[in-house]
C-alpha positions as CSV (number, residue, x, y, z in Angstrom):
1,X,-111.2,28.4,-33.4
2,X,-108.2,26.5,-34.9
3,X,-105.4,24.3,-33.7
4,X,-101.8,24.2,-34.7
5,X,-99.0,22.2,-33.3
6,X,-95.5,22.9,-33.7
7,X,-92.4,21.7,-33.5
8,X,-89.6,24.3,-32.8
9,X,-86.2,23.3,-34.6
10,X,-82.5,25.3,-33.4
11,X,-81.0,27.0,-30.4
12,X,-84.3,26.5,-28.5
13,X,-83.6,24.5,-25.6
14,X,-81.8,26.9,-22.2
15,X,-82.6,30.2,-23.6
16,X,-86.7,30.6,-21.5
17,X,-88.3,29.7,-24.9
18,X,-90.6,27.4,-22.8
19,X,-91.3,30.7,-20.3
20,X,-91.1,33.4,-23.5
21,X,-94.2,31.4,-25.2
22,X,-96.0,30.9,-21.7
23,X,-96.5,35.1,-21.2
24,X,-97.0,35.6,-25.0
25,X,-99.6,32.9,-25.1
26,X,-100.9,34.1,-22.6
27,X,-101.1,37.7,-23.4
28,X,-102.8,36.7,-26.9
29,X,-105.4,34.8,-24.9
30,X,-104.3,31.6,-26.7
31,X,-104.7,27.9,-24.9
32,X,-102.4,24.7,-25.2
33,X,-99.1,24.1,-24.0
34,X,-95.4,23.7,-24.7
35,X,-92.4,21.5,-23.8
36,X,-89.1,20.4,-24.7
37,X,-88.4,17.0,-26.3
38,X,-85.7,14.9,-25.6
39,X,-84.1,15.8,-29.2
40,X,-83.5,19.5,-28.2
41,X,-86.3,20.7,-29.9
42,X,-89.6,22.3,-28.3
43,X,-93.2,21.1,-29.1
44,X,-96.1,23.2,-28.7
45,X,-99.9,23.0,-29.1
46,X,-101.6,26.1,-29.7
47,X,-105.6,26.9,-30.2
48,X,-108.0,29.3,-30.3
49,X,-108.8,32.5,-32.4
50,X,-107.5,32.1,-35.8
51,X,-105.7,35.9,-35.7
52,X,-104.0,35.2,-32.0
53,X,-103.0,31.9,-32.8
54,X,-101.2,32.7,-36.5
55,X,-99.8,36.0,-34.5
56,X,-98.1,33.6,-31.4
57,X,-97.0,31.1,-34.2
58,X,-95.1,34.2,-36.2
59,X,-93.7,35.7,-32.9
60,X,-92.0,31.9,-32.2
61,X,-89.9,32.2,-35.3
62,X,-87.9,34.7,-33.4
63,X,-88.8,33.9,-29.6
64,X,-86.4,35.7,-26.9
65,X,-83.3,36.9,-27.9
66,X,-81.0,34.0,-26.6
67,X,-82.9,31.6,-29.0
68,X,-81.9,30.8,-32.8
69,X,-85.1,29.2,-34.3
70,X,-83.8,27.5,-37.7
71,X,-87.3,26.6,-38.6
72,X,-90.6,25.7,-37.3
73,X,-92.6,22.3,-39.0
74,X,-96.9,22.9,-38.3
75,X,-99.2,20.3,-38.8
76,X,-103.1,20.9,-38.0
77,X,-104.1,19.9,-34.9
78,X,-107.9,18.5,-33.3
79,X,-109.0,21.6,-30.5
80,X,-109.4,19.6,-27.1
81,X,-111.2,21.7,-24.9
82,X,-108.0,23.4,-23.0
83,X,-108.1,26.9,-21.1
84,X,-105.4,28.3,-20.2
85,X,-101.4,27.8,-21.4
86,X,-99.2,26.0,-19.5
87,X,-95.3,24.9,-19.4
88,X,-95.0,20.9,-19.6
């Protein structure tokens, strides 16, 4: 298991980024959660299997087609025990 968190930098905010992750999180089997930050960027924190969680993190460079991700910054992250992905 591994643990990534990730902040999502461009057109991210108003386009169902937040939602898009949710179902693709969701149907990778990956835990955590995402939000937006006041900035206009989105935050997520994503673990569990090392190939579903580097898959999720590729599909969020190009999220739903209303968004325009300019970059995405990853730092490791500590695993905390979560099941299930929610919206925050």
């Amino acid at each position: 298991m591994i643990a990534t968190r990730l902040i999502v930098r461009g057109t991210v905010q108003g386009v169902f980024y937040r939602d898009w992750t949710v179902r693709n999180a969701r149907e990778l089997g990956v835990a955590g959660w995402v939000r937006n930050l006041p900035d206009g960027t989105v935050e997520a924190h994503l673990q569990g299997a090392a190939e579903a969680v580097e898959t999720l993190a590729s599909r969020m460079l190009d999220g739903p087609p209303s968004a325009r991700v300019a970059r995405i910054e990853r730092e490791a992250a500590e695993a905390d025990g979560l099941a299930g992905f929610e919206r925050r």
